[in-house]
DOTOR-948126 format. One line per 2 residues: number of its first residue (from 1); their letters; for each residue x, z, y of C-alpha. Coordinates in nm, 2 decimals, padded with zeros to 4 digits, m for minus. Layout:
BEGIN
NUM = a = X,Z,Y | ...
This chain:
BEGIN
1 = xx = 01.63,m01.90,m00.15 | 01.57,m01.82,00.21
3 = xx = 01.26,m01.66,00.38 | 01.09,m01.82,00.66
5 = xx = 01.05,m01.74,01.00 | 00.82,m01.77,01.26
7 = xx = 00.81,m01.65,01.62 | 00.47,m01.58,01.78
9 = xx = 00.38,m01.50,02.18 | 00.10,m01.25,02.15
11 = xx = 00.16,m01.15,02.49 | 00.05,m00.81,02.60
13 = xx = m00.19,m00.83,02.33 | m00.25,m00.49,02.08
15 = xx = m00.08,m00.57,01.76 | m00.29,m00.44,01.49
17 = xx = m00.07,m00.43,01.15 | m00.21,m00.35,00.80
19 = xx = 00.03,m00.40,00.46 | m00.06,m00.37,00.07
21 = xx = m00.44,m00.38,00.12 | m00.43,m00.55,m00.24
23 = xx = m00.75,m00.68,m00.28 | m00.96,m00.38,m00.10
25 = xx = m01.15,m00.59,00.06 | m01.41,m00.33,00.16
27 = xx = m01.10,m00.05,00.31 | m00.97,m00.35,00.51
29 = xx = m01.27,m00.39,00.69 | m01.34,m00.07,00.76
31 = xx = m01.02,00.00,00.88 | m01.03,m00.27,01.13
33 = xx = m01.35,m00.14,01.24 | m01.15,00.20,01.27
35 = xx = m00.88,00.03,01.48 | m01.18,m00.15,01.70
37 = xx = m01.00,m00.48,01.64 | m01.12,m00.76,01.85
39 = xx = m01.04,m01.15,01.73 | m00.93,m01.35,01.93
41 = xx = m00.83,m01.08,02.20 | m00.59,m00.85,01.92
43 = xx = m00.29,m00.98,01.77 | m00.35,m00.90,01.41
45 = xx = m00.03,m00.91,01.15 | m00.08,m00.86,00.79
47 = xx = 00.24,m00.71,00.64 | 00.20,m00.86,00.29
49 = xx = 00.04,m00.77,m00.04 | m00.29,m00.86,00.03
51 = xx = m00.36,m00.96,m00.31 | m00.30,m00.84,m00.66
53 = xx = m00.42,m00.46,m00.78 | m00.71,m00.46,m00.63
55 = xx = m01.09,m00.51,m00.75 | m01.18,m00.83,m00.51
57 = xx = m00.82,m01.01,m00.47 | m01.01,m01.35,m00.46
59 = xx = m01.28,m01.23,m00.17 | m01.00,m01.07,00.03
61 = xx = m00.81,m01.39,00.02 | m01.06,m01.58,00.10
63 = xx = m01.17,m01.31,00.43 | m00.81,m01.40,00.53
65 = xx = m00.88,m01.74,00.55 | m01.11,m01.75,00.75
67 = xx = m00.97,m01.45,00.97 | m00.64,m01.66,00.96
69 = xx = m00.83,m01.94,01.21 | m00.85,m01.70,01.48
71 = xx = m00.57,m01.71,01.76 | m00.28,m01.43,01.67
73 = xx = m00.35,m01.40,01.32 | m00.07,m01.37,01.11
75 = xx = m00.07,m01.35,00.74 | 00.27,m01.22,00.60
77 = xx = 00.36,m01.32,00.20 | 00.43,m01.00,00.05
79 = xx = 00.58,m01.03,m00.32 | 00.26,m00.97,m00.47
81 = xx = 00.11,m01.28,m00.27 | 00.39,m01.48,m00.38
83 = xx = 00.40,m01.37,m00.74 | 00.12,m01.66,m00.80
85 = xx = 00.36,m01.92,m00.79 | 00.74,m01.83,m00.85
87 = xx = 00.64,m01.66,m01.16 | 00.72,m01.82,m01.52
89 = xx = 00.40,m01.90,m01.73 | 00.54,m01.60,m01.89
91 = xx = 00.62,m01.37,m01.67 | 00.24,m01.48,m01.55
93 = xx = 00.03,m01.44,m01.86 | 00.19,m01.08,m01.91
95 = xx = 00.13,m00.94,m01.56 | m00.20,m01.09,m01.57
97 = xx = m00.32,m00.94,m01.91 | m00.17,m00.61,m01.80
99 = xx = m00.41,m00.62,m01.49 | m00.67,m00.83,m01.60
101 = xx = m00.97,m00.76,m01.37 | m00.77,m00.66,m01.10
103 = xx = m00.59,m00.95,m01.05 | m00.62,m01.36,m00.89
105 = xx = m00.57,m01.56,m01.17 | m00.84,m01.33,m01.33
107 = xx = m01.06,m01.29,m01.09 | m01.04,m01.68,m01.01
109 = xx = m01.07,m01.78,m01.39 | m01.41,m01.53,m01.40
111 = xx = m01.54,m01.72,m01.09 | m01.48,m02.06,m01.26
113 = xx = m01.58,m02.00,m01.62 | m01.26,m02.02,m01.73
115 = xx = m01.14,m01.81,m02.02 | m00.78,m01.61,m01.96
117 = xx = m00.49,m01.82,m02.25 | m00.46,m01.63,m02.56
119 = xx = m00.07,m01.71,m02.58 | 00.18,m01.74,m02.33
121 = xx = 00.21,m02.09,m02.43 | m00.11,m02.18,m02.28
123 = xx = m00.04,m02.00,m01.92 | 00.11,m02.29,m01.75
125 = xx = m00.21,m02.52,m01.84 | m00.44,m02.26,m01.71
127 = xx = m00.23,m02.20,m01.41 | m00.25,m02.60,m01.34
129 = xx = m00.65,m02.62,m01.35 | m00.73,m02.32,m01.11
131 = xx = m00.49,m02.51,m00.91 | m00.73,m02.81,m00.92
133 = xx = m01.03,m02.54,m00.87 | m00.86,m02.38,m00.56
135 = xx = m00.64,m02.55,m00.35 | m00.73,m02.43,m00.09
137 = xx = m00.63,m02.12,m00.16 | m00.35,m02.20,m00.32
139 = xx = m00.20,m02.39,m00.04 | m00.29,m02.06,00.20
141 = xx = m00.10,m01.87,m00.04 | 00.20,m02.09,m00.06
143 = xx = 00.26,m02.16,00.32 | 00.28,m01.78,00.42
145 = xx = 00.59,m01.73,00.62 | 00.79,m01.41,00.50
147 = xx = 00.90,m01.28,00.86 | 00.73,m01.23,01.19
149 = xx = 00.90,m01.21,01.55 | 00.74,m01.14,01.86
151 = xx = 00.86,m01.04,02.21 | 00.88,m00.64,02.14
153 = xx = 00.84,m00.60,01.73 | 00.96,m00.75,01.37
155 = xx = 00.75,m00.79,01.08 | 00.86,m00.85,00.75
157 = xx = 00.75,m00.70,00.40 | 01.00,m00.53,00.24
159 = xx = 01.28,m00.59,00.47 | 01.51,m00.72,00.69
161 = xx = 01.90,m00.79,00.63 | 01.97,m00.79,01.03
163 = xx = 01.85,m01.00,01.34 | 01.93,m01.40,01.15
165 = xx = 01.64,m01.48,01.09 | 01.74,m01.78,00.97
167 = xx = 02.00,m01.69,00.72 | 01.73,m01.37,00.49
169 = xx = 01.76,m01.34,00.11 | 01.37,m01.43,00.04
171 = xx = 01.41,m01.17,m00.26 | 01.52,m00.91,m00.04
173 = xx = 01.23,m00.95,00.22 | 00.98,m00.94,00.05
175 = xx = 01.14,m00.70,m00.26 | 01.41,m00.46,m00.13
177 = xx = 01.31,m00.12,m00.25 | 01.37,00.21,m00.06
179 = xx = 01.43,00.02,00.24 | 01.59,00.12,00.52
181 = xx = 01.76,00.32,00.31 | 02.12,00.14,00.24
183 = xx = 02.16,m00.02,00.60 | 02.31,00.15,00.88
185 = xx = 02.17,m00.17,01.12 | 01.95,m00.04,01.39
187 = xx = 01.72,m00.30,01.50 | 01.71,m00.35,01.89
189 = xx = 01.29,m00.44,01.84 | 01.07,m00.16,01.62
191 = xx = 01.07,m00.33,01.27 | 00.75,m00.28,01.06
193 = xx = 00.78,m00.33,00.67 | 00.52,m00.21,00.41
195 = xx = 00.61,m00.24,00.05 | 00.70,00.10,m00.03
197 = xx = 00.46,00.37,m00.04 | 00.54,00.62,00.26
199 = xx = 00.48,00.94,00.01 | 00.77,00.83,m00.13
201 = xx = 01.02,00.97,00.19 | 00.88,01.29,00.19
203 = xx = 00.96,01.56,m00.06 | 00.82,01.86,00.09
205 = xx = 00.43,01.70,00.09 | 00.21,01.48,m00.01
207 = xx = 00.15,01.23,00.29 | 00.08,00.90,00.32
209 = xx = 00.07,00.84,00.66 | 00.34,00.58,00.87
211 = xx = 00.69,00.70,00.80 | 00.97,00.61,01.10
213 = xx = 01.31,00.58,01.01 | 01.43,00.65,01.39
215 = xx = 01.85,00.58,01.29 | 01.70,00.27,01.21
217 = xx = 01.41,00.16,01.43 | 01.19,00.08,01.12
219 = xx = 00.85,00.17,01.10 | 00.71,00.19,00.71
221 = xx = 00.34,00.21,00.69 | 00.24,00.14,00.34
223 = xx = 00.00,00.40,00.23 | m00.02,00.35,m00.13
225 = xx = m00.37,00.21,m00.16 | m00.47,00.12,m00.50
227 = xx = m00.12,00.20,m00.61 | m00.12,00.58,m00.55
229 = xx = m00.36,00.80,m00.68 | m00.38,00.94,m00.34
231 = xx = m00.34,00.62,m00.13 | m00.48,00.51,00.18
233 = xx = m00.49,00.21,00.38 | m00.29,00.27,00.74
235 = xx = m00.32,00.04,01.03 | m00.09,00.05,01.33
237 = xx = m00.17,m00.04,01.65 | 00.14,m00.12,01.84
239 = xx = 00.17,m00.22,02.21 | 00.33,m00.51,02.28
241 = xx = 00.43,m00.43,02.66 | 00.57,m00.05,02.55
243 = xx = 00.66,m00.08,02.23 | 00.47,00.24,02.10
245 = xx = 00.26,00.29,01.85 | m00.07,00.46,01.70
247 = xx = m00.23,00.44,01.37 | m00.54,00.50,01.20
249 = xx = m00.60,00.50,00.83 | m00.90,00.53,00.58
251 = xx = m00.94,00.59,00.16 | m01.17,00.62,m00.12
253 = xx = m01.35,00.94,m00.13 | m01.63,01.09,00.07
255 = xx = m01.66,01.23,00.42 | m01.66,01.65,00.40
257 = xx = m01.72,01.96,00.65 | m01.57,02.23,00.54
259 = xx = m01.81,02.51,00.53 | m01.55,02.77,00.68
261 = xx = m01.15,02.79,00.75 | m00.88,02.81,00.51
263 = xx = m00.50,02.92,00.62 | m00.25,02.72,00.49
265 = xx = m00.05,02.86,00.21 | 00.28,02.64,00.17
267 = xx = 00.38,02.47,m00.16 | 00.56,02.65,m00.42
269 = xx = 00.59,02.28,m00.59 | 00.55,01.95,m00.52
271 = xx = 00.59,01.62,m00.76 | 00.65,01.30,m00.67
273 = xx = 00.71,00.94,m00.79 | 00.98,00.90,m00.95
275 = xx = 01.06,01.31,m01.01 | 00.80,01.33,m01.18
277 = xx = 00.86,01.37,m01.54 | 00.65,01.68,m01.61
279 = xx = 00.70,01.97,m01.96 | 00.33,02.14,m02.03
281 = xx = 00.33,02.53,m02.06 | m00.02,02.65,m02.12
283 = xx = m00.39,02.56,m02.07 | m00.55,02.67,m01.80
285 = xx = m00.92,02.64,m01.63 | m00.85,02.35,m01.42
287 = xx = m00.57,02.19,m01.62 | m00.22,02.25,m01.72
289 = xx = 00.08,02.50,m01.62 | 00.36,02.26,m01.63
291 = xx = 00.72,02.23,m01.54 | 00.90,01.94,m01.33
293 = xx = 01.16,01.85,m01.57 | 01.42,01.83,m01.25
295 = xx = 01.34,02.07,m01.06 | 01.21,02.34,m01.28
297 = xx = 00.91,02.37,m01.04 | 00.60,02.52,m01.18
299 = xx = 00.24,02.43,m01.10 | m00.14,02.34,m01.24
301 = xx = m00.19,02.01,m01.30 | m00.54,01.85,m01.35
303 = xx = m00.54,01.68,m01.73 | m00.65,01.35,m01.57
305 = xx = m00.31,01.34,m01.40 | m00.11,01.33,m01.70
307 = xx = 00.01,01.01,m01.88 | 00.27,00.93,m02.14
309 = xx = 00.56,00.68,m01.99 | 00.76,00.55,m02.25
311 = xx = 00.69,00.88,m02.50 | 00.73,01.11,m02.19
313 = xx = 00.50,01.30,m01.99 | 00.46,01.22,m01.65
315 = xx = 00.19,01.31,m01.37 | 00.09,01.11,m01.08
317 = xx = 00.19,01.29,m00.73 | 00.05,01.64,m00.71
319 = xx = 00.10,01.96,m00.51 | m00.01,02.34,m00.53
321 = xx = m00.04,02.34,m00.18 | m00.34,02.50,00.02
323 = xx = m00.44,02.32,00.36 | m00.49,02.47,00.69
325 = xx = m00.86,02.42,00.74 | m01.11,02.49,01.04
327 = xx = m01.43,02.52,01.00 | m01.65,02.25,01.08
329 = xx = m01.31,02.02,01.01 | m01.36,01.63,00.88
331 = xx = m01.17,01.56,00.55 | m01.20,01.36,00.25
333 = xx = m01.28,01.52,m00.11 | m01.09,01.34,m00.33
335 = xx = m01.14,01.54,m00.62 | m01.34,01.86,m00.73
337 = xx = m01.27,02.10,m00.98 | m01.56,02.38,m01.01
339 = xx = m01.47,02.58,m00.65 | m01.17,02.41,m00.63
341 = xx = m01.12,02.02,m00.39 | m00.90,01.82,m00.35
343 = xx = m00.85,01.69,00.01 | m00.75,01.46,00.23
345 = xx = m00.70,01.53,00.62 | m00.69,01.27,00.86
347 = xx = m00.29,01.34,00.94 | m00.24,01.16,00.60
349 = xx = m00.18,01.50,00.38 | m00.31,01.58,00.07
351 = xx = m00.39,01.95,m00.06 | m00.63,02.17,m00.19
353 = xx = m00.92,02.36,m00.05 | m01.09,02.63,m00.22
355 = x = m01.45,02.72,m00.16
């Protein structure tokens, strides 16, 4: 099956682009508050994954919509958003009972009164009458085009095969994992794909800001929101008559000063997804000692990190690292631990800083 195509003239229009909000409907406006986005004067591409994962799928689908009548706005399918209806009853009654609240069929089911099937048998019915109940949104959701092209940039999900546009694997846009690694093709325009959460690249942090692959002239700005633990939503504003780019970004968590500075101290260890099958060693205040079964790295690990994985231990992304810190400095707490937070700074890192 092939993905389809469109070309758009924004101009010299910003291009605002935002990927995987995944039904954070309240992130994705903010963050388009943060990138001072102006309809009808902005180009504004969404990269995919809008839906699925996320507490308000339904709400966010429908802000789309209606965002979606403004001139230069361009709603990407990611394979989340397509999911709805290439997906066996099945395959569909299992991924929906594995997310329940957090996902459409749910969500739109809860709206409408409608009880989730029991069996798999039953899926395809259900799927039919929320159908009935919401074509609307079922025919936004079916006639998303897959790939975006405009005078300076491409836009596409996952990724890109070359410059046909008219001859793209549809599972490969909107699937390909790890992309761009595997191509040696350097795209003459900046290409902008989501899918993948940036943390992934980097081994030597935790960051979840844009990644640029500059052998390839890809631009990966996934964040991870409401997939990793640490995610955030990133927006990148790109300009259409330069080609360059800026981003902004926001998260769960609240707003901090830090009441004095902290130098950094570099990470002895760092885990993350999919190294990170973890050994415990001991209790200790804040958690557990434990060892990165590949590595052999050491560090403390908060309990609430910890899950079993097929009857192994495995931890979500975590780092011993202590942030650089002035005083006065904006970050985000994401956790706290007695005299001990978790935090967020606006370049997209993720560390700890000790009070």
């Amino acid at each position: 099956m092939k993905a389809k195509a469109i070309f758009a003239d924004t101009g010299d229009s910003r291009v605002i682009a935002v990927s995987d909000i995944h039904g954070n409907l309240p992130l994705l406006k903010k963050l388009l508050k943060k990138c001072g986005y102006q309809p009808g004067q902005d180009a504004l591409v969404i990269v995919g994954d809008f839906i699925e994962k996320g507490p308000d799928c339904l709400g966010t689908l429908r802000y789309l919509m209606e965002l979606a009548k403004e001139e230069k706005v361009y709603v990407l399918s990611g394979n989340c958003d397509s999911f709805l209806w290439t997906a066996s009853a099945e395959q569909m009654w299992e991924y929906t009972n594995y997310w329940q609240e957090r996902e459409l069929l749910w969500q739109m089911g809860t709206e409408a009164g409608i009880s989730i099937p029991a069996k798999p048998a039953d899926m395809e019915a259900f799927r039919q009458r929320l159908k009935e109940l919401y074509p609307e949104e079922y025919r936004f959701l079916q006639n998303r085009p897959q790939i975006l092209e405009t005078e300076s940039f491409f836009f596409a999900h996952a990724g890109l095969q070359g410059e046909d546009l008219e001859d793209q694997d549809l599972e490969y846009v909107l699937s390909v994992p790890w992309f761009p690694r595997g191509t040696e093709h350097r795209f003459s325009k900046l290409l902008v794909v989501g899918h993948y959460p940036t943390a992934n690249y980097r081994n030597e942090c935790i960051n979840s800001s844009p990644y640029f692959h500059s052998g390839q002239n890809v631009l990966t700005i996934d964040g991870g929101n409401m997939i990793k633990t640490f995610g955030q939503l990133n927006g990148v504003v790109l300009d259409s008559t330069t080609g360059t780019w800026q981003w902004r970004s926001v998260r769960e968590g609240d707003v901090f000063e830090a009441p004095h500075s902290q130098e950094e101290k570099p990470a002895q260890a760092v885990v993350i997804w999919p190294n990170n099958r973890i050994e415990k060693i001991e209790r200790r205040e804040y958690g557990f000692l434990c060892r990165e079964v590949e590595s052999g790295a050491c560090l403390v690990i908060p309990e609430e990190f910890l899950y079993d994985w097929n009857g192994e231990l495995h931890t979500d992304d975590m780092t011993d690292k202590l942030l650089a810190v002035a005083e006065g400095e904006r970050v985000t707490v994401l956790r706290r631990y007695g005299d001990r937070l978790l935090i967020a700074k606006e370049d997209g890192e993720v560390g700890w800083f000790f009070l």
